[in-house]
C-alpha positions in Angstrom: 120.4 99.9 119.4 119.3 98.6 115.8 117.7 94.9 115.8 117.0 93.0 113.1 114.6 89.6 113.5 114.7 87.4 110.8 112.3 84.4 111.1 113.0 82.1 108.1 110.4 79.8 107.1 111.8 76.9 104.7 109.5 76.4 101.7 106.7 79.0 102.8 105.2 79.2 99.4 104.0 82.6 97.9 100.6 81.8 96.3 99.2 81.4 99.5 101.3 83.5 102.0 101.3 86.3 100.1 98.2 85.8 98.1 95.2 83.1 98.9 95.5 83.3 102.2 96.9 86.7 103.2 93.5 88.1 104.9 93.9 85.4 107.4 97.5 86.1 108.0 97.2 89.5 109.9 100.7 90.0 111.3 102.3 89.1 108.1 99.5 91.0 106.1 100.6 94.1 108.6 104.5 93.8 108.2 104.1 93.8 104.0 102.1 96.9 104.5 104.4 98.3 106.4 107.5 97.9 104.4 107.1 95.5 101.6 106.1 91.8 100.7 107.1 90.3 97.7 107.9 86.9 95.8 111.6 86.3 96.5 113.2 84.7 93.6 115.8 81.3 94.5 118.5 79.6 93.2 118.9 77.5 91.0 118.3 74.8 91.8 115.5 76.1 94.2 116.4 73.6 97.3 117.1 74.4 100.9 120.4 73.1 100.5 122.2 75.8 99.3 119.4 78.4 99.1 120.0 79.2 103.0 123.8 79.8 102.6 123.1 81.6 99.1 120.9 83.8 101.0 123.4 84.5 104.0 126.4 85.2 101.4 125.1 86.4 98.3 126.9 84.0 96.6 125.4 81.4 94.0 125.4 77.6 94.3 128.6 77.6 91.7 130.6 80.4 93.6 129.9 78.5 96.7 130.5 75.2 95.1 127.6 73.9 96.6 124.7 72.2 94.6 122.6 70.0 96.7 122.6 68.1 100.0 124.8 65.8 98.4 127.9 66.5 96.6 130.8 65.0 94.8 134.0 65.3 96.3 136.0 64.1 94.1 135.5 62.3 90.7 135.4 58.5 91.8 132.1 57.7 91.3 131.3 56.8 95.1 132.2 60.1 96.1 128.7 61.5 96.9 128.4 62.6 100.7 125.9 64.8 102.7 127.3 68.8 102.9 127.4 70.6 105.8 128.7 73.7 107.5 132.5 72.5 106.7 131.6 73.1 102.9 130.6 77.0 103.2 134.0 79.0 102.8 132.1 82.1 102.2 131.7 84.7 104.9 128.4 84.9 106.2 126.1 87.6 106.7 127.3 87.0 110.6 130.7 86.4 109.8 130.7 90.3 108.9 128.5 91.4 111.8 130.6 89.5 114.4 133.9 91.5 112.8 132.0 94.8 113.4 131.3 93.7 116.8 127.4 93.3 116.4 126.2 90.4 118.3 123.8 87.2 116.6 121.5 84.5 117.4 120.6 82.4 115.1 118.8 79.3 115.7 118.3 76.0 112.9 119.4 77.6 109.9 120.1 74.8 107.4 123.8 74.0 106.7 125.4 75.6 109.9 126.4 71.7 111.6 129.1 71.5 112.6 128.5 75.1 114.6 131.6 77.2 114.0 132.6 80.2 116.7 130.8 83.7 116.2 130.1 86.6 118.4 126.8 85.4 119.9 125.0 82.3 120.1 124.3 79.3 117.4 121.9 76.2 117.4 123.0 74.5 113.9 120.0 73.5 111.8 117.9 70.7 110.6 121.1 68.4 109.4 122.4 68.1 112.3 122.5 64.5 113.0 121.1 64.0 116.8 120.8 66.1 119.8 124.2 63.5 121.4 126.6 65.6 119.0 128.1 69.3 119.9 125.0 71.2 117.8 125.2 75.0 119.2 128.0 77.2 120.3 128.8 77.7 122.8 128.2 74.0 123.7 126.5 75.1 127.0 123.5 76.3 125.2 122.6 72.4 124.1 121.8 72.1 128.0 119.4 74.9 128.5 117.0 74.7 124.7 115.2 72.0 125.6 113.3 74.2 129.0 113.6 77.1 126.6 111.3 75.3 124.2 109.0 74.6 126.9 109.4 70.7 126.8 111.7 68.7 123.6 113.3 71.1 121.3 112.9 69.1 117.9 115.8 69.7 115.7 113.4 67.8 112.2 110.7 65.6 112.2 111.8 61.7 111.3 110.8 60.0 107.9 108.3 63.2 106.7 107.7 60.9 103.6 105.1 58.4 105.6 102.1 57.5 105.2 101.0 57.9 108.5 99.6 61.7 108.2 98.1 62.3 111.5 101.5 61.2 113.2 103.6 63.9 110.7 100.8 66.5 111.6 101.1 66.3 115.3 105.4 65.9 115.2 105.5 68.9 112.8 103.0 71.2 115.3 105.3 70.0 118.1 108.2 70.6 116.5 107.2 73.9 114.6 105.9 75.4 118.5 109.1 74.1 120.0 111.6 75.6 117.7 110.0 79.5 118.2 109.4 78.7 121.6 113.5 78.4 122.2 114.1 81.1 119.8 112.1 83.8 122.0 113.3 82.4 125.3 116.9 83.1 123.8 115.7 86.2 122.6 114.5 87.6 125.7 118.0 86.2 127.7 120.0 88.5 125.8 120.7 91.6 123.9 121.2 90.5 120.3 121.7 93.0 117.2 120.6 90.4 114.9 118.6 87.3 115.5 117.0 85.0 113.0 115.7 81.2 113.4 114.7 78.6 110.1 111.9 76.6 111.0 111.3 73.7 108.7 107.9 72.5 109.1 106.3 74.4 106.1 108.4 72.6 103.8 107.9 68.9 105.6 104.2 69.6 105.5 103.4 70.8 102.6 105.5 67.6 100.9 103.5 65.7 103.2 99.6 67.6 102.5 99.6 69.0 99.1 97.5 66.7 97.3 94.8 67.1 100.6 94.8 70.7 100.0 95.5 71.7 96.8 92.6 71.6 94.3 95.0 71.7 91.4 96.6 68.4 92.5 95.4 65.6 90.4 94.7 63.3 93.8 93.0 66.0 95.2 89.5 64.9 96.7 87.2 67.4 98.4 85.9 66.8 101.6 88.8 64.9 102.6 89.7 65.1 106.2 93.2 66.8 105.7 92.0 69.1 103.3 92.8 72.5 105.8 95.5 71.2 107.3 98.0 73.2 105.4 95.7 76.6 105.9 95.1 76.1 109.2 99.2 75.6 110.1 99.8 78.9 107.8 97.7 80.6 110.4 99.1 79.3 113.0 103.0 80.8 111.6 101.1 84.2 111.8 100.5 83.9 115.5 104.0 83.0 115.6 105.3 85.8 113.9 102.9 87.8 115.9 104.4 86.9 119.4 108.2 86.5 117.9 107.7 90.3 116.9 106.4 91.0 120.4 109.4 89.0 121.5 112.0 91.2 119.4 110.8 94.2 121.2 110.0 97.6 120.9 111.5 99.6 117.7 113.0 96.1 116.2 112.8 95.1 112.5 111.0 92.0 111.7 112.2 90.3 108.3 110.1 87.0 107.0 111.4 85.4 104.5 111.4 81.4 102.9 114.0 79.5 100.6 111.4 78.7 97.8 108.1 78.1 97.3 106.1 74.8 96.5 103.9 73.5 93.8 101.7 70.4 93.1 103.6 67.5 91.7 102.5 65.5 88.5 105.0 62.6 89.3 108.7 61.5 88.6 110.9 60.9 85.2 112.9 57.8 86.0 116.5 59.3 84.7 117.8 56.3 85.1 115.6 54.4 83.1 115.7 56.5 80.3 119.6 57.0 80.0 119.2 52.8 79.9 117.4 53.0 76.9 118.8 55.8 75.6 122.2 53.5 75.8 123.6 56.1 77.5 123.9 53.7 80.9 124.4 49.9 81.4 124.1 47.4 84.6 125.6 44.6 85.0 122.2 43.1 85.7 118.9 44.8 85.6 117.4 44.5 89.6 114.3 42.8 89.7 112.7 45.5 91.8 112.8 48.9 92.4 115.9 49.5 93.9 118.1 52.5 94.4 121.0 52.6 92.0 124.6 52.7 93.6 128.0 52.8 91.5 128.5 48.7 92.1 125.7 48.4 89.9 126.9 49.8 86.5 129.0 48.7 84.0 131.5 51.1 84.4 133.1 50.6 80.9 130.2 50.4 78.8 128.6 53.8 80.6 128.5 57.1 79.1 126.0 59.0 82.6 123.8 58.3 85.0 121.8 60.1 87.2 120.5 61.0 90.4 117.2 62.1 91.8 115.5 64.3 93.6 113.5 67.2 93.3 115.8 68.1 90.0 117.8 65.8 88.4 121.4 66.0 88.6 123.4 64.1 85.4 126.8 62.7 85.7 129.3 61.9 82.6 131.6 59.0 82.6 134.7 61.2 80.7 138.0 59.4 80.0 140.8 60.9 82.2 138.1 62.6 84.3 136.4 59.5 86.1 138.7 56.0 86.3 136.3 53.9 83.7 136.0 57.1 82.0 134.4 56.0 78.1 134.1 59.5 76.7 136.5 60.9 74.9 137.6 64.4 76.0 137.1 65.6 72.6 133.1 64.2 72.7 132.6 65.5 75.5 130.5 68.7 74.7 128.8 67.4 71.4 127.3 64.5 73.9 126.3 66.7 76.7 124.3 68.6 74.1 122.9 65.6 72.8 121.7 64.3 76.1 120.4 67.9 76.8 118.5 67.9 73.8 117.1 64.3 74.3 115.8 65.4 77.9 114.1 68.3 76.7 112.6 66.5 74.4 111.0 63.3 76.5 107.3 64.0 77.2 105.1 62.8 79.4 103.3 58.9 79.5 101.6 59.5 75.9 104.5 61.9 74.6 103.3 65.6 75.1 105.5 68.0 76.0 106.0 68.9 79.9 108.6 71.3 79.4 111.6 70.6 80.8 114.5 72.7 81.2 118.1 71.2 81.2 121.2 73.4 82.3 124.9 74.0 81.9 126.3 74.8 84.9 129.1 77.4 83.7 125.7 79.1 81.4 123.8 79.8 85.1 126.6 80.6 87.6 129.3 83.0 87.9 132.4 80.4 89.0 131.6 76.9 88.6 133.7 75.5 92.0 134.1 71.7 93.5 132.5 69.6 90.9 129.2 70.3 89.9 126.6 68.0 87.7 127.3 68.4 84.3 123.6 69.2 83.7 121.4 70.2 86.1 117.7 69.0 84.9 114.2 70.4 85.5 111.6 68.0 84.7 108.5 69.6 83.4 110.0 72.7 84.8 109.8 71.4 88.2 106.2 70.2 88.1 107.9 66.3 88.1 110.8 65.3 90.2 113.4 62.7 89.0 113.2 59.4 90.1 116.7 57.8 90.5 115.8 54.6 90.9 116.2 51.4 88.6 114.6 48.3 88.2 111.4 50.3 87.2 111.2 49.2 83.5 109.3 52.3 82.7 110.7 56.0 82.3 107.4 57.8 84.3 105.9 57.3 87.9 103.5 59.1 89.2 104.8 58.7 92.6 107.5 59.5 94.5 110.3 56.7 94.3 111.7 57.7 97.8 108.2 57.4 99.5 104.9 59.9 99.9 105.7 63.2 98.2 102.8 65.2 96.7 105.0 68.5 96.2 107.6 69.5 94.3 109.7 72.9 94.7 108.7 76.4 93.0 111.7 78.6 92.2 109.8 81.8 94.3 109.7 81.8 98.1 108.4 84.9 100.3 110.1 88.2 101.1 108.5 91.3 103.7 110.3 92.9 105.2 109.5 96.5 107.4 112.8 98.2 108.3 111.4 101.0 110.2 112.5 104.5 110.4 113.7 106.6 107.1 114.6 103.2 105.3 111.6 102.1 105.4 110.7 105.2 102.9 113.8 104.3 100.7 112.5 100.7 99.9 113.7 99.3 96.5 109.8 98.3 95.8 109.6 95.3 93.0 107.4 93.1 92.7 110.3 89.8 93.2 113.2 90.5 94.8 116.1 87.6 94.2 117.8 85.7 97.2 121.2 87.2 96.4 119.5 90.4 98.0 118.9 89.4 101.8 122.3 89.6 102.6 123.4 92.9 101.6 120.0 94.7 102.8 121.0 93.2 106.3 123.9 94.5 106.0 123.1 97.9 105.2 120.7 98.1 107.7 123.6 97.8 110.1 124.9 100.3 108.4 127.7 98.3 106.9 128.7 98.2 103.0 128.3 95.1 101.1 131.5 93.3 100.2 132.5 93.0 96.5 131.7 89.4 96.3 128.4 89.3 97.1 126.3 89.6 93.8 122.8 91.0 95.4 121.8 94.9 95.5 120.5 96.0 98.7 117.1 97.2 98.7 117.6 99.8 100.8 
């Protein structure tokens, strides 16, 4: 019997697993020599929401129709709302397995809540609201995780953005040692062929940590009392990995693999703010505060976009017979998106230098464009600021987080090693990054099993 172990680490970032730190990471140090570890290029956007499915399906962000945690479902301009597994009408790596009759585990990989039916066992990941709902299927596995974990089985840690770092520490270990605790325990209860678990805890501390650790950071102090917090948890994944490989048995292939990476963050552009002055946005009264901006705010008539943040920016255009106050006209529409492109591009940083941000066209960086995506998808600085979508700020830079504690923003390569075992193992496509779109159809081939037309990755295999 083949087995394949994935253990997905969200956000595991490649300058240190794979390079600053890779002496004291023995078991993943091993598995690279083995077979191969490399940087693992993401999506675009690089975010965990939809990297995960994009990964699983070998589909991109615009053939899903899936371009952040929140989406627009239709063109009213409250229509924002949370994804989850509903959204994902692509088959799944275990969508194909389960039709071959191979049996999977997997265990908190983002955007599978609501669980939907497979051959084998799911616990849906880090969205899922609270542990009251139906979170794993079959349901009856809800009642046995939490002995599996050996105490609570933490589906996220609560408000990671706080300012209280020795509480986020402690809930992250607990929930980080929880979450592979359950996964081996269900490991060892059953014969799977595949099995693969997403544990989020790199990514909530290293948003939480950089600045401590990271002498790059520009709030970096040395000496400071966090300062190898984020080296000391990277060891602790290896022992993880160590045991979970144990746990997988004898002959089994061990895949470890992240989403995206992370890098220090230099602070937010205030989208908002700037499409104000730009006169590309109006209010119907400017907050006295920060405040975050909702639709009841603007002056629906008089607006052209608006924005929203996170750790891209995503721009919106107010187009006549597209949106109900729609003031563009059709025929405006592209010279306008290329003048707001442009104007991004162009804004610098506090004093006007250059940070280098990239703004995108959906239909240029994606195969199908489905749903409704942004009309421009924005990189500040290339991803070294975030966008701020907040109003009320009266400037267009922060050097904070609007949204609370953030020291991190996302780096567009995650981690990829991978030993397959056996004659594939010596038939390793060996590059130096591998891209996302390829996870799914080396799984597949390892089960011997041909890719399907639509996915866009080459097995490296």
């Amino acid at each position: 019997m083949k087995r394949l172990v994935v253990i997905g680490l969200d956000c595991l970032t490649p300058q240190w697993a794979l390079e600053s730190w890779l002496d004291d990471m023995p078991n993943l140090k091993a598995l690279a020599a083995r077979g191969v570890g490399a940087r693992l290029h993401s999506t675009s956007p690089p975010i965990t929401v939809p990297a995960w499915t994009a990964m699983l399906t070998s589909q991109d962000p615009g053939m899903l129709g899936v371009y952040g945690f929140r989406n627009r479902m239709s063109y009213e301009y409250d229509s924002l709302q949370v994804t989850n597994a509903t959204a994902v009408k692509a088959r799944t790596v275990w969508n194909h397995l389960s039709r071959n009759r191979l049996k999977s585990l997997l265990v908190g990989i983002p955007q599978t809540y609501p669980p939907k039916p497979l051959n084998g066992i799911m616990v849906s990941g880090f969205m899922t609201p609270s542990k009251d709902v139906t979170f794993t299927y079959p349901e009856g596995v809800r009642g046995v995780l939490d002995a599996a974990a050996g105490g609570e089985y933490v589906i996220d840690v609560k408000h990671f953005r706080t300012e209280d770092k020795a509480a986020l520490l402690e809930s992250v270990k607990k929930m980080t040692t929880a979450r592979f605790r359950a996964f081996r325990a269900l490991l060892r209860a059953e014969e799977f062929d595949f099995a693969m678990m997403v544990e989020m805890g790199p990514d909530r501390l290293q948003h939480g940590f950089w600045r401590f650790c990271d002498p790059t950071h520009r709030l970096y102090e040395p000496g400071n009392p966090f300062e190898n917090v984020l080296h000391d948890y990277y060891v602790s994944l290896d022992e993880e990995i160590g045991k979970t490989g144990e746990a997988a048995g004898e002959g089994a292939s061990v895949m470890v693999v992240s989403d995206h990476g992370a890098k220090a963050m230099e602070g937010a552009i205030c989208i908002n703010e700037w499409l104000q002055e730009q006169g590309y946005l109006k209010l119907k009264e400017q907050p006295e505060k920060r405040t975050r901006l909702t639709p009841n705010m603007i002056d629906w008539q008089n607006t052209r976009a608006w924005g929203e943040g996170g750790y891209y920016g995503r721009l919106f255009m107010n187009v006549e017979g597209r949106e109900p106050q729609g003031a563009i006209p059709p025929g405006a529409y592209e010279s306008m998106r290329r003048e707001i492109q442009e104007g991004l591009e162009s804004l610098g940083d506090e004093e006007g230098k250059p940070i280098g941000t990239r703004v995108f066209r959906p239909e240029d960086i994606y195969r199908e464009v489905k749903n409704i995506a942004p009309d421009l998808i924005v990189y500040f600085g290339d991803l070294n600021w975030r966008s701020a979508g907040s109003v009320g700020i009266g400037a267009n830079h922060l050097r904070e987080n609007d949204t609370g504690p953030d020291d991190a923003n996302h780096l567009p390569d995650g981690v990829f090693a991978w030993d397959p075992g056996g004659a594939a193992a010596a038939s390793l496509r060996r590059e130096e990054r591998y891209r996302i779109y390829d996870v799914a159809p080396s799984i597949l081939r390892f089960f011997g099993l041909d890719a399907p037309e639509d996915m866009i990755g080459q097995s490296i295999i």
